[in-house]
N, C-alpha and C positions, 0 to 999 in steps of 0.2 A: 416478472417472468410469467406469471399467469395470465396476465393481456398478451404476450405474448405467443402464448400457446392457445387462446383462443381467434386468432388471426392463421392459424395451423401449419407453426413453426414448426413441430415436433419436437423429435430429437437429432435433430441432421446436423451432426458434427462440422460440416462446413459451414452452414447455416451461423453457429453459433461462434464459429473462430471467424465470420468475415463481422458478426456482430463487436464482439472481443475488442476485433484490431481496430476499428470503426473509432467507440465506444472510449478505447485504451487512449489513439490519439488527439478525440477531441479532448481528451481533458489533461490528458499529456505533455502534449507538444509544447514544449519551450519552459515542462518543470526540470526541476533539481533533482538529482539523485535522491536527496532527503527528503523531499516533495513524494516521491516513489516510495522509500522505504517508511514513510509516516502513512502512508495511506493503506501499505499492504498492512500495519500492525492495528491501523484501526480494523480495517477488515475481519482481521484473525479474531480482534475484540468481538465483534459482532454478530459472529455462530458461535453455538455450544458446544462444538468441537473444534472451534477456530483453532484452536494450539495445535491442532494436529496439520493442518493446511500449514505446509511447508515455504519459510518465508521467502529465503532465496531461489524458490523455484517463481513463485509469483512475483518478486521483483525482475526477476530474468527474464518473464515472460513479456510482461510490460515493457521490460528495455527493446525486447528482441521486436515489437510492436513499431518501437522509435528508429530503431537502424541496427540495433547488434544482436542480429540473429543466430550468431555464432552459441551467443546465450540461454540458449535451448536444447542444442544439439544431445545433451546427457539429462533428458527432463522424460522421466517415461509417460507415454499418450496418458496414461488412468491417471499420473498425476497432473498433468497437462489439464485435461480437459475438467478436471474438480475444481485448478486452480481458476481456469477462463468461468466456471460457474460463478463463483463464490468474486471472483473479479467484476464481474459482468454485472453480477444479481446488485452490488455495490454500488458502482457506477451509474445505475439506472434510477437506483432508490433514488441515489444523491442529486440526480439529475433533478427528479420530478416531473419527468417530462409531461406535458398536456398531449390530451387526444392528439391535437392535430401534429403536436412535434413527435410525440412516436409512431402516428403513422409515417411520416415523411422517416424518421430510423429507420422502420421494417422498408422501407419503399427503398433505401439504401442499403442495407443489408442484403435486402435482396439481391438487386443488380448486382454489387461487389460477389456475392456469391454463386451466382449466375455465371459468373464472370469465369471463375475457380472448377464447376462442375461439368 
């Protein structure tokens, strides 16, 4: 997230959910339900206040990512957007991406959110 915000992401909410949905898919697409809900409990493991990052809202988010967006609809923004952090910040670690593969992410993120505003 700090590379990220030295390329001057900020904090632009669309910004971060076209990152999210991005991010959510590649490493998504074609898992299991349990694939989902194994990944949001590592997550929670992983910050000091992970218990408190609500489980079923972060797998709902991820589904809603895949096709059932219906799965959000009763997800309030402030919890919304902690979950896309704490999803997001995950996903990126685990990546590892190299310089040249996160620029070409931000170079896609951007576009898709370009796209949105």
């Amino acid at each position: 997230m700090e590379r990220l915000d030295q390329v001057g992401w900020g904090e632009g909410a669309q910004i971060i959910s076209a990152a999210f949905a991005i991010a959510v898919d590649r490493r998504f697409r074609d898992k299991s339900l349990q694939d989902i809900a194994e990944f949001v409990a590592n997550t929670r493991a992983r910050y000091q206040d992970g218990s408190e990052l609500p489980a079923l809202a972060m797998e709902g988010m991820i589904r809603a990512v895949l096709g059932e967006a219906h799965l959000v609809d009763d997800i309030a923004p402030d919890t919304a957007f902690s979950a896309q952090i704490a999803i997001l910040g995950t996903l990126l670690h685990d990546e590892n991406l190299t310089d040249t593969q996160l620029d070409q992410f931000i170079q896609q993120v951007e576009k898709t959110a370009a796209e949105y505003m």
